[in-house]
C-alpha positions as CSV (number, residue, x, y, z in Angstrom):
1,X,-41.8,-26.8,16.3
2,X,-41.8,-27.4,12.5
3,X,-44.2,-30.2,13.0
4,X,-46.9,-28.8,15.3
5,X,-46.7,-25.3,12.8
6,X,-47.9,-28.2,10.0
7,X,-50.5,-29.9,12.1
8,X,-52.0,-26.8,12.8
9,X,-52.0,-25.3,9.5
10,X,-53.6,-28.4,8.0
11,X,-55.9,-29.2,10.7
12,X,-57.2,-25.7,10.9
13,X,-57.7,-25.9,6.9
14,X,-59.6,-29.2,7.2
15,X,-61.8,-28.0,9.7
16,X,-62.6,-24.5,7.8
17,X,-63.6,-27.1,4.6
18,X,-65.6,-29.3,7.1
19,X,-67.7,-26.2,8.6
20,X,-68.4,-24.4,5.3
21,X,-69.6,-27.7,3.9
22,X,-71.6,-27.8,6.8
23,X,-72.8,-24.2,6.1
24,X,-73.6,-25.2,2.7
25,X,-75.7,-28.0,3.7
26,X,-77.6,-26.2,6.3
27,X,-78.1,-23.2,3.6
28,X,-79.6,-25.8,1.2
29,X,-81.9,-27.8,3.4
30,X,-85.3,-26.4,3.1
31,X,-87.2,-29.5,3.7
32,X,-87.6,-32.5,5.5
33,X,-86.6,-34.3,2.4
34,X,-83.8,-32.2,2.0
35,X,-82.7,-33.1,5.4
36,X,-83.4,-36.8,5.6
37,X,-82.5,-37.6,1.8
38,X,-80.3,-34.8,0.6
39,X,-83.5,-33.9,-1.9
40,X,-83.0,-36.9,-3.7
41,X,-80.8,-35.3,-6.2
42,X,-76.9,-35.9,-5.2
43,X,-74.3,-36.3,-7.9
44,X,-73.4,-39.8,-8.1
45,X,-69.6,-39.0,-7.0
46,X,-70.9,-37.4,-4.3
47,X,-72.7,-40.3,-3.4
48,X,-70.2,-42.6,-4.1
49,X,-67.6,-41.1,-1.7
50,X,-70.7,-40.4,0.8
51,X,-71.2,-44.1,0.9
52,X,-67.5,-45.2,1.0
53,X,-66.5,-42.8,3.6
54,X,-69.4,-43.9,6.0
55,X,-68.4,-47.3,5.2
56,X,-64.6,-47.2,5.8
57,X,-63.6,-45.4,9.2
58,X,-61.7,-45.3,11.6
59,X,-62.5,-48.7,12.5
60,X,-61.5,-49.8,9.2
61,X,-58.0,-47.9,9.6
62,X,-57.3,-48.3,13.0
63,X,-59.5,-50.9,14.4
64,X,-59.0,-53.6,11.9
65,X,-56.0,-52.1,10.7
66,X,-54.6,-53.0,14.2
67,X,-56.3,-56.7,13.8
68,X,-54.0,-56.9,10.4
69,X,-51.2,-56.1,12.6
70,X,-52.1,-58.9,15.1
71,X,-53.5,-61.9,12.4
72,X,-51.9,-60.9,9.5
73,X,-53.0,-60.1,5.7
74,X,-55.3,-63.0,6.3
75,X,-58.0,-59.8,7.3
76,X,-57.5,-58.4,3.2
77,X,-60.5,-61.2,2.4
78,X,-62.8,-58.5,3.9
79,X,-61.3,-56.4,1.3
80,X,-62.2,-58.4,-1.3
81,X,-66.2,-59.2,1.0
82,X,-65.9,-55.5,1.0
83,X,-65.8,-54.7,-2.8
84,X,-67.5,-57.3,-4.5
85,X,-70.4,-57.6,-1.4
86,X,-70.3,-53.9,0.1
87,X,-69.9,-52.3,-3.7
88,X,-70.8,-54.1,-6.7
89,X,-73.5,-56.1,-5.1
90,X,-75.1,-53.6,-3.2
91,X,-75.0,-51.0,-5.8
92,X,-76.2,-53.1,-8.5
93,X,-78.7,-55.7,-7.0
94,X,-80.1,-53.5,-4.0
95,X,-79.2,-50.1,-4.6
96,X,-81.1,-49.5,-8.2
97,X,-84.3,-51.4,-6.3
98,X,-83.8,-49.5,-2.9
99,X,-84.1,-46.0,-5.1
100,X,-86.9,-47.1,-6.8
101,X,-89.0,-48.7,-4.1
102,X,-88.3,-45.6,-2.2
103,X,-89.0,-42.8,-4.1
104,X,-92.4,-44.6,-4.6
105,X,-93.3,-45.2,-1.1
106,X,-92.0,-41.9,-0.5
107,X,-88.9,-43.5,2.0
108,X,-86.5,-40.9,4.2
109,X,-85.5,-43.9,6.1
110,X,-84.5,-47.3,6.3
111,X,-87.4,-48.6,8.6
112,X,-89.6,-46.2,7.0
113,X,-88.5,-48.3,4.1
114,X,-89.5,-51.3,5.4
115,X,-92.3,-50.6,7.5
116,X,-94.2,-48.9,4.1
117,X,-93.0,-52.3,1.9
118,X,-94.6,-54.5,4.5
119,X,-97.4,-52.2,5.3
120,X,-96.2,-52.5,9.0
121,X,-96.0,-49.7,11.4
122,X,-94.2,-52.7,13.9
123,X,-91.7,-53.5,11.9
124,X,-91.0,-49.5,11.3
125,X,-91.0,-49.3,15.3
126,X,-88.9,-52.3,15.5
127,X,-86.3,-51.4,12.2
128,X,-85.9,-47.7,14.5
129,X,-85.4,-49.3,18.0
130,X,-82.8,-51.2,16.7
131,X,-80.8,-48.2,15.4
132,X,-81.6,-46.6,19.0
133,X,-80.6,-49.3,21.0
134,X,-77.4,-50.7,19.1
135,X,-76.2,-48.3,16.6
136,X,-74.5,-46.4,19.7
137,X,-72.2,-49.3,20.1
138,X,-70.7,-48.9,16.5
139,X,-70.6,-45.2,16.9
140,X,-68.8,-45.2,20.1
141,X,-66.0,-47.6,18.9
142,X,-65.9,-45.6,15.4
143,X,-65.4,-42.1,18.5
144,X,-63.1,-44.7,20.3
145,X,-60.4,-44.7,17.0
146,X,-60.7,-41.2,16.5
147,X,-59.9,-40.6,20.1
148,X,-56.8,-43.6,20.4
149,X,-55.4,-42.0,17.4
150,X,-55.8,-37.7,18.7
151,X,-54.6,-39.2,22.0
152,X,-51.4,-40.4,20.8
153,X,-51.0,-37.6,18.2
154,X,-51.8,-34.8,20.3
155,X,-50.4,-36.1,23.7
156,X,-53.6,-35.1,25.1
157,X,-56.0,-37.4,27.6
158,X,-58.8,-39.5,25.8
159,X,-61.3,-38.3,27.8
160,X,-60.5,-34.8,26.2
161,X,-59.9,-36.3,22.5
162,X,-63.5,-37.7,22.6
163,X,-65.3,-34.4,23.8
164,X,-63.6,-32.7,21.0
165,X,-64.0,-34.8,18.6
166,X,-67.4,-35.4,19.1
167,X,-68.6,-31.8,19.5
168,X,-66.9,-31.0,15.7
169,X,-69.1,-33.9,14.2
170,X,-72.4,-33.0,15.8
171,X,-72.2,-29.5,15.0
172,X,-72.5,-30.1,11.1
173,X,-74.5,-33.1,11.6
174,X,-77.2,-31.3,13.5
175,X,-76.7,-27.9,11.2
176,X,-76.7,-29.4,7.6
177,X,-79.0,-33.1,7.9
178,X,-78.0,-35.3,4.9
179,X,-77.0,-32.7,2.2
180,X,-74.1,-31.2,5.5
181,X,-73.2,-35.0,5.7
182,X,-73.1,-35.8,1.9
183,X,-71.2,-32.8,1.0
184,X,-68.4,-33.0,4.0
185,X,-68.4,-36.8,3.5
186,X,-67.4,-36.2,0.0
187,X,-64.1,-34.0,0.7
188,X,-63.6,-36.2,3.7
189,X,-63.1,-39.2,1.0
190,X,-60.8,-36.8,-1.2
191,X,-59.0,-36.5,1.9
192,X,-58.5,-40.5,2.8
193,X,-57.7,-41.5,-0.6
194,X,-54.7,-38.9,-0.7
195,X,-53.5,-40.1,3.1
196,X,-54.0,-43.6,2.3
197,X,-52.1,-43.8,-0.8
198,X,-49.3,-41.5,0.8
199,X,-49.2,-44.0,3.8
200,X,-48.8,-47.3,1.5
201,X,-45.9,-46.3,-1.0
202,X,-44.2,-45.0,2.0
203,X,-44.6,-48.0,4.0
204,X,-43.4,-50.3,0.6
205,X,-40.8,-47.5,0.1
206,X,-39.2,-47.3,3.1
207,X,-39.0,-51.5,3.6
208,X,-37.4,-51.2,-0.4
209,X,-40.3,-52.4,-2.4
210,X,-43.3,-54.7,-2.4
211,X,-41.1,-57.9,-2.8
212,X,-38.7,-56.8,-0.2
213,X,-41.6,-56.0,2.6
214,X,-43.2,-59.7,1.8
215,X,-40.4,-61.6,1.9
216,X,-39.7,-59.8,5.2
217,X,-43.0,-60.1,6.8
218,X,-43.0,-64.1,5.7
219,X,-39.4,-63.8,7.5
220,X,-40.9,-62.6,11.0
221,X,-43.1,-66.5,10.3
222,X,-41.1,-68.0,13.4
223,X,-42.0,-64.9,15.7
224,X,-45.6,-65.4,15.3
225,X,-45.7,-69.2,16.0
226,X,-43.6,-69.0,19.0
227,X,-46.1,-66.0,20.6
228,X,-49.5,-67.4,18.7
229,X,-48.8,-70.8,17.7
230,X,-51.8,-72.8,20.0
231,X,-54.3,-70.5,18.5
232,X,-53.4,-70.9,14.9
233,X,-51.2,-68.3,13.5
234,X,-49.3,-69.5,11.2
235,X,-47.7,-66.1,9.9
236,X,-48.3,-62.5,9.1
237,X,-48.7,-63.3,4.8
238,X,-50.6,-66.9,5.6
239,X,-53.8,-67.8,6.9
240,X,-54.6,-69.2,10.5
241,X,-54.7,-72.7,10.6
242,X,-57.6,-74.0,9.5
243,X,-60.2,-74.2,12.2
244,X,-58.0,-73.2,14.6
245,X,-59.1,-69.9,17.0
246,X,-57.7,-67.3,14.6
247,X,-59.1,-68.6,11.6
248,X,-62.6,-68.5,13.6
249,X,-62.1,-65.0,15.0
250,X,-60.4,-63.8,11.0
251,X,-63.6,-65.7,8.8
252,X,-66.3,-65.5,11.5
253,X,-65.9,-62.4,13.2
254,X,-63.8,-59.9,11.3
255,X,-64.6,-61.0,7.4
256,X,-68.0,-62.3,6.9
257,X,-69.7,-60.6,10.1
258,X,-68.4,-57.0,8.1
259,X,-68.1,-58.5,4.9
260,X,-72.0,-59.6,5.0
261,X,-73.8,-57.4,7.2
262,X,-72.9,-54.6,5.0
263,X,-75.4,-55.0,3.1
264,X,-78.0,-54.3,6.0
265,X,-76.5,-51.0,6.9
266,X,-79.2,-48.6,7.6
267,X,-76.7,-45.2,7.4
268,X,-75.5,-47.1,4.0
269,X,-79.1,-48.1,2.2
270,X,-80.6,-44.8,2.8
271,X,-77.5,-43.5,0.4
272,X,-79.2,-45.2,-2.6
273,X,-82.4,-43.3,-1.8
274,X,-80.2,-40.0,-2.5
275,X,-79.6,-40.0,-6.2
276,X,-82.3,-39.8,-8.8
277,X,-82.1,-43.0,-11.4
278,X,-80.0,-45.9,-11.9
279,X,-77.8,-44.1,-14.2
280,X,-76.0,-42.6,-11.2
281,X,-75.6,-45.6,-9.5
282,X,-73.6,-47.1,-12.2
283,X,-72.0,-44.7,-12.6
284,X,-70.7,-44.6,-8.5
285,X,-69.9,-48.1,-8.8
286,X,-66.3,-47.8,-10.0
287,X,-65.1,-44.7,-7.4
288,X,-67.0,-47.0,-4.7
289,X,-64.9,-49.8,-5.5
290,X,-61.6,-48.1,-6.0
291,X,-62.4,-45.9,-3.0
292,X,-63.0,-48.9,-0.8
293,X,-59.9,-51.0,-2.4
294,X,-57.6,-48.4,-1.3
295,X,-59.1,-47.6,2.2
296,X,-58.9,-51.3,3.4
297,X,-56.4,-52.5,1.8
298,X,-54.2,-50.1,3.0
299,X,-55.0,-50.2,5.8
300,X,-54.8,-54.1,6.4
301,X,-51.5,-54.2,4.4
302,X,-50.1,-51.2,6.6
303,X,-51.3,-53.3,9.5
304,X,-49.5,-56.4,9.1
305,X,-46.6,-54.8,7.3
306,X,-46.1,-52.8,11.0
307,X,-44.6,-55.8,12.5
308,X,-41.7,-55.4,10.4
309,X,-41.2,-51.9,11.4
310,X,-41.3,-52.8,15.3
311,X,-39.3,-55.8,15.1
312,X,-36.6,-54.1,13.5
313,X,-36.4,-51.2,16.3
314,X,-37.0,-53.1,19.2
315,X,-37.6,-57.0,18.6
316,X,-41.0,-57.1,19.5
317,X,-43.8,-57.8,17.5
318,X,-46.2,-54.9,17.1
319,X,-48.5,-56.8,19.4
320,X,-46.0,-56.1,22.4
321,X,-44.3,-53.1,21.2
322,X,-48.1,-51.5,21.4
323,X,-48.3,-53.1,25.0
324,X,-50.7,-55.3,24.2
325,X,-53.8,-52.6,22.5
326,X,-54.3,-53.6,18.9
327,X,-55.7,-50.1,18.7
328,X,-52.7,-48.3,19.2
329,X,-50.4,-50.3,16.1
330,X,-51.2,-48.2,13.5
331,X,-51.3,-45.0,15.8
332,X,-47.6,-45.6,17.1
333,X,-46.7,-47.3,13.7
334,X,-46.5,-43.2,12.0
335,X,-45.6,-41.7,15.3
336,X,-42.6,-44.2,15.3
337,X,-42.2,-45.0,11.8
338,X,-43.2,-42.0,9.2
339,X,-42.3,-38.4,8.8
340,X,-43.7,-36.1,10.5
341,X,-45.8,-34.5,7.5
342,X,-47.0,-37.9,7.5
343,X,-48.3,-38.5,10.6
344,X,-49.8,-34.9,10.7
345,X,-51.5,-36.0,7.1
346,X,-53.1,-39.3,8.4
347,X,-53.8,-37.3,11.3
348,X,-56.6,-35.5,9.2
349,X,-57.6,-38.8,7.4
350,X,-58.4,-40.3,10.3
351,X,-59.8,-37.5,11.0
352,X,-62.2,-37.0,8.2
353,X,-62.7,-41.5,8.2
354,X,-64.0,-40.8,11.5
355,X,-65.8,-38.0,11.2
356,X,-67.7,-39.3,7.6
357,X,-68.7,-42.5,9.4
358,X,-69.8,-40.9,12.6
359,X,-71.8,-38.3,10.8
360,X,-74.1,-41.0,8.9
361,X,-74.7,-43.2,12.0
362,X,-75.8,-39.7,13.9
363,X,-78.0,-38.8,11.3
364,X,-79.3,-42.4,10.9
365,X,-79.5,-42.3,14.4
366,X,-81.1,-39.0,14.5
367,X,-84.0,-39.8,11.8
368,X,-85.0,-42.7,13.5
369,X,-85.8,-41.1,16.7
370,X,-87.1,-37.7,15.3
371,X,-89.4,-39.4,12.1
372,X,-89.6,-43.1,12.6
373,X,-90.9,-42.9,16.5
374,X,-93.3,-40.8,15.5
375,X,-95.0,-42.2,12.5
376,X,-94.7,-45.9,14.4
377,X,-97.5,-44.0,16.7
378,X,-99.1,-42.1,13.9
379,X,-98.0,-38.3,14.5
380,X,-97.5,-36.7,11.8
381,X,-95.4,-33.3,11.7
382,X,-94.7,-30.9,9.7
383,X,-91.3,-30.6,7.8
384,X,-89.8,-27.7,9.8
385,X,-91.4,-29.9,13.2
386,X,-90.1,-33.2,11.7
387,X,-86.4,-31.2,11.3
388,X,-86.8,-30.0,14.5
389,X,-87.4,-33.5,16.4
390,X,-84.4,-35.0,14.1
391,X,-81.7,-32.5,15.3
392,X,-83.0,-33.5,19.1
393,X,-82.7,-36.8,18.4
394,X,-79.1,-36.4,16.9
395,X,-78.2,-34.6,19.9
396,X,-79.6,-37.7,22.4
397,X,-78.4,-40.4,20.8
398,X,-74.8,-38.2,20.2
399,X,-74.8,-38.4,24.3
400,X,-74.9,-42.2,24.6
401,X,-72.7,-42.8,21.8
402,X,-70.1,-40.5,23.4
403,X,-70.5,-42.3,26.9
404,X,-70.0,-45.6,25.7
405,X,-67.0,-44.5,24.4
406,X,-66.0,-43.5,27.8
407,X,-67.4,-46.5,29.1
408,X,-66.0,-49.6,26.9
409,X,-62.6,-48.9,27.3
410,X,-63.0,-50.0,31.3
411,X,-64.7,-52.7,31.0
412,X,-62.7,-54.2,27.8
413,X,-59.5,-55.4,28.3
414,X,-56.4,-54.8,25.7
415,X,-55.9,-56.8,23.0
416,X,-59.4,-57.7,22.1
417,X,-59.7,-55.4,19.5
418,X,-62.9,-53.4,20.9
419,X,-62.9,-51.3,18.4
420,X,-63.0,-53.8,15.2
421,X,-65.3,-56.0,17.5
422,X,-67.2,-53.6,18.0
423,X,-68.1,-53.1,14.6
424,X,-68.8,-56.2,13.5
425,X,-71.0,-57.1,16.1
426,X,-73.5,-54.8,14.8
427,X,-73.2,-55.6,11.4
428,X,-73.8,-58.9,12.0
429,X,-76.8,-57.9,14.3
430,X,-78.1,-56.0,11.6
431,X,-77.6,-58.9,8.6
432,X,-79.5,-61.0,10.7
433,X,-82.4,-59.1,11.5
434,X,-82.7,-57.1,8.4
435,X,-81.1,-59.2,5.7
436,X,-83.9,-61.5,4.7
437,X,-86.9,-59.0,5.0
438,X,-84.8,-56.5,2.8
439,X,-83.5,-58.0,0.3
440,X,-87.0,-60.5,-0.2
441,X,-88.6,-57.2,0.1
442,X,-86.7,-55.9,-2.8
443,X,-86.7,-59.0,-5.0
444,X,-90.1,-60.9,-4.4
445,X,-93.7,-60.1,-3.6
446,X,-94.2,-63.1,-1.9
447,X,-92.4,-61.9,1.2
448,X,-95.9,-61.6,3.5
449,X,-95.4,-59.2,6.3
450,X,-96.0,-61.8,9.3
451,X,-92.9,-64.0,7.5
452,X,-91.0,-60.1,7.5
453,X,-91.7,-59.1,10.9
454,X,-91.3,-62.6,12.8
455,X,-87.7,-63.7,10.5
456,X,-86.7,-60.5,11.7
457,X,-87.8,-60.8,15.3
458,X,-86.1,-64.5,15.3
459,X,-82.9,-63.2,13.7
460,X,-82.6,-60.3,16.4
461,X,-83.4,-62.7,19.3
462,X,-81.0,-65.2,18.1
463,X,-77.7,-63.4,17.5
464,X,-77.9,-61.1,20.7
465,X,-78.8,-64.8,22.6
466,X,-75.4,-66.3,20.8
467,X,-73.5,-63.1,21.9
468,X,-74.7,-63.2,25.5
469,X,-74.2,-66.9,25.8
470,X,-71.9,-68.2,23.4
471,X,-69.5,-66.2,21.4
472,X,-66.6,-65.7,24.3
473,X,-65.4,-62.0,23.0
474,X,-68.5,-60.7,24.1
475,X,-70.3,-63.5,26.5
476,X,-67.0,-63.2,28.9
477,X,-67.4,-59.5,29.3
478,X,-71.6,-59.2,29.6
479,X,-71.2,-61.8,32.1
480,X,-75.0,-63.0,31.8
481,X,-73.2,-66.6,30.8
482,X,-70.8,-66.8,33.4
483,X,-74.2,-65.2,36.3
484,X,-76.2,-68.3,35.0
485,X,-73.9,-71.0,33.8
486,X,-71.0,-70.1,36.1
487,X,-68.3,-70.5,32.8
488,X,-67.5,-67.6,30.1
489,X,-69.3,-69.3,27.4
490,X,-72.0,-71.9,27.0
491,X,-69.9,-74.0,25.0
492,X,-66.8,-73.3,26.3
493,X,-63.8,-75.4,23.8
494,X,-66.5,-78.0,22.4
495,X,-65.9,-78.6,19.0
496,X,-67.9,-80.6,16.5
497,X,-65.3,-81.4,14.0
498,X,-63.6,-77.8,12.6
499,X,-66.4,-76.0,14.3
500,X,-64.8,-74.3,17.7
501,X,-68.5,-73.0,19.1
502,X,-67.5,-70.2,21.1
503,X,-65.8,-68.3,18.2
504,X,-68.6,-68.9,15.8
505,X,-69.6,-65.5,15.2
506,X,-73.6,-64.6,16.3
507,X,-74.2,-63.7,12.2
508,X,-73.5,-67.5,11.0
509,X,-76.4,-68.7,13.6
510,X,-78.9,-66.0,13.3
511,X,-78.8,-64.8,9.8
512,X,-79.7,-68.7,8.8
513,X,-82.6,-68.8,11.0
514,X,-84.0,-65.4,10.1
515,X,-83.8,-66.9,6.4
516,X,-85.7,-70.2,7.1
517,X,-88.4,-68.5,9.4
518,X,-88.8,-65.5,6.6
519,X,-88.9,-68.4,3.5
520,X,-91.3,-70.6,5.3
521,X,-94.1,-68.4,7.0
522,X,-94.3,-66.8,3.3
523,X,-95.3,-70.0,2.2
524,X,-98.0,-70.4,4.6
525,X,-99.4,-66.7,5.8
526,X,-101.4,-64.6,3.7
527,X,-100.1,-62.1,0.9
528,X,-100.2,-58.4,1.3
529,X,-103.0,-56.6,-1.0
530,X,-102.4,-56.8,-4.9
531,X,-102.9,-52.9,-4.4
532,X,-100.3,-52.5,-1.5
533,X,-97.6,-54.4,-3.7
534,X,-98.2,-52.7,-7.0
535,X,-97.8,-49.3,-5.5
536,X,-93.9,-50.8,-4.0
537,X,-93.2,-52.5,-7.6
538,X,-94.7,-50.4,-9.6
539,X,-97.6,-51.2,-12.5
540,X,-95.5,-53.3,-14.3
């Protein structure tokens, strides 16, 4: 009884801060700039924890947390991807030229962005339809870890998690645009850094220290080789065997394809176009990094560190002791394992991961449907029309995200780790098509606009080809492989050398030939107007 009275208090308090946040954003949105850019004026903290708690979510904390618990701390290299790729050189390198080039071109979006760079209304169309069509499949399985996580909480069904869940996030979304989103993103990231930290000295604590915990975990070595020995595990604190499976599905898949195709985050680059000069962006540098530090590695260290936990209570491995769902490790890890206080607190961070994440990929989501459609075919609204069309689109693309996360879990099987999968699949989708024709965009005025529009295409084409054909996670569910070919993947267990084919994740084939298309068709087409570029670079 003690326990629920606590939940309740806490969640009800949470939810009061979310919705007057909301309020506040709604109050303060006047225009469409307001709405789509938070007026260009946020405080760089704000921005800071905006960003990181889009970034890190639930399927950070529960989806790859659960992936630590099943390969080990092998998964902290996206950590370190994370910090020095998704922080430092984001901020630094693309964030101070994203602000700029924006506010010039006058930007609310990321394929306004880089439709007015390349002077192309296709690429805008393109940039958006991509959003549309994939950014649903991240946001379900971001709704999928809120929903694992209420389920097991709340001993209610999923079905009803999700619907609840959902209907909290769209209400401030819709109500408050990008200023709503910024502001309850920032106390959402108050909230995980308190939970997180909480969760880590009480996992250390509770195993008698850091040393203790390791030497443990490096105990439990044996376990893993007996269960996951012919696909490379080699231990929770060591790395897969080189080239083996594992090592394929930890570097390909779950490191680079996050630790990349961050940087080609739409619901992440449009946060640079929120502050007003560099000066904040330097200044958000260091509480993006030590935000992010925290949140994964937490999170991954938690992860692997569970194993102790369940082998200690019952023998098994987390892997089993979850029966089989890597989703539902770090879930049943504070259920088993924490006080009660401390499940209820995680309860609201993964609350408030979920919800910050969610909130940016329906707004993203949102824009591109209610602003980018519409200039692609040259209509031009009015701010309070433009707002208007926005919400609706927030609201549609809400829907599909929501039924996919009905969806997936049916046609998934356990233990694949939808929800990390999931994720990385459309970062890696996105690096591919967007890397090259953003960053060159940013750097260079050489990049011509038929190099921009055809890398992209090429990038696109490529990586969803690899993920319908080749890479097994995926090709063995979608069936198109195994319709044509009769086999799960294309390759099936060829190997050239280290390279095992059908674990090469879709990013380290596509994002190479979206480079060499982009580099070599700006050699040969034609430039874009002198005019045209010194308006996006400015006089100088």
């Amino acid at each position: 009884m003690e326990g629920t009275l606590f939940l309740f208090v806490i969640t009800m308090v949470y939810l009061f801060i979310t919705g007057y946040l909301g309020y506040l954003g709604y109050k303060n949105t006047k225009t469409a700039t307001d709405y789509m850019v938070a007026g260009r004026n946020a405080h760089p903290v704000v921005m800071a924890l905006s960003y990181g708690a889009t970034f890190i979510s639930t399927s950070a904390i529960v989806g790859f947390g659960g992936a630590a618990g099943m390969f080990g701390m092998s998964v902290l290299w996206l950590t370190v991807l994370n910090i020095s790729v998704g922080i430092f050189i984001a901020f630094v390198f693309l964030g101070k030229r994203t602000r700029a080039m924006g506010h010039r071109l006058n930007a609310h979006t990321f394929p306004e962005l880089v439709g007015r760079r390349f002077d192309s209304k296709f690429l805008g169309l393109f940039s958006a339809l991509v959003i549309i069509i994939f950014m649903p499949l991240y946001t379900s399985v971001v709704l999928m870890g809120a929903a694992k996580f209420i389920e097991v909480r709340l001993s209610i069904s999923y079905e009803a998690a999700l619907l609840f869940f959902s209907a909290i996030v769209a209400l401030y979304v819709i109500m408050g645009g990008l200023k709503g989103v910024m502001y309850t993103d920032a106390a959402q990231g108050g909230i995980m850094l308190f939970g997180m930290a909480a969760i880590l000295f009480l996992s250390y604590y509770k195993l008698g220290g850091i040393q203790s915990a390791h030497e443990q975990l490096t105990a439990l070595a044996p376990e893993a080789v007996s269960v996951f020995g012919k696909a490379g595990h080699q231990g929770w604190t060591s790395m897969p065997e080189f080239g083996s499976r594992f090592w394929w599905i930890v570097i390909s898949t779950l490191v680079m394809g996050v630790g990349i195709g961050v940087l080609a985050q739409p619901q992440l680059a449009v946060r640079f176009m929120t502050v007003k000069s560099n000066m904040e962006l330097n200044r958000a540098v260091m509480v993006g990094g030590v935000f992010i530090l925290l949140m994964t590695g937490t999170a991954f260290t938690v992860g692997a560190l569970s194993n102790v936990y369940f082998f200690n209570e019952s023998g098994q491995i987390a892997f089993f002791a979850t029966n089989k769902d890597i989703e539902q490790i770090i879930p049943e890890f504070l259920k088993r394992f924490m006080p009660f206080w401390m499940s209820d607190i995680f309860f609201v961070t993964l609350m408030a991961a979920a919800m910050s994440t969610a909130s940016g990929q329906f707004h993203v989501m949102g824009t591109s449907v209610g602003r980018d459609l519409f200039d692609a075919f040259g209509k031009n609204l009015s701010s309070n029309a433009s707002i208007l069309v926005t919400r609706l689109g927030i609201l549609i693309t809400l829907i599909a995200s929501v039924l996919l996360a009905y969806i997936l879990p049916v046609f998934f099987e356990s233990g694949i780790a939808i929800v990390a999968r999931g994720t990385a699949i459309f970062m890696g989708l996105c690096a591919a098509t967007f890397l090259p024709m953003y960053v060159g965009g940013l750097y260079t005025k050489r990049i011509t606009k038929s190099a921009a529009i055809w890398g992209g295409l090429a990038g696109f084409i490529v990586s969803l080809l690899w993920i319908l054909f080749v890479h097994e996670k995926e090709s063995s569910v979608l069936l198109a492989c195994n319709a044509l070919f009769g086999r799960p993947s294309f390759f099936g267990e060829t190997r050239t050398g280290f390279i095992l084919w059908s674990e090469v994740d879709a990013l380290f084939i596509g994002l190479p030939v979206s480079v060499v298309i982009t580099v070599v068709l700006s050699c040969i087409t034609k430039s874009l107007p002198l005019e045209h570029l010194k308006r996006c670079f400015g006089a100088g």
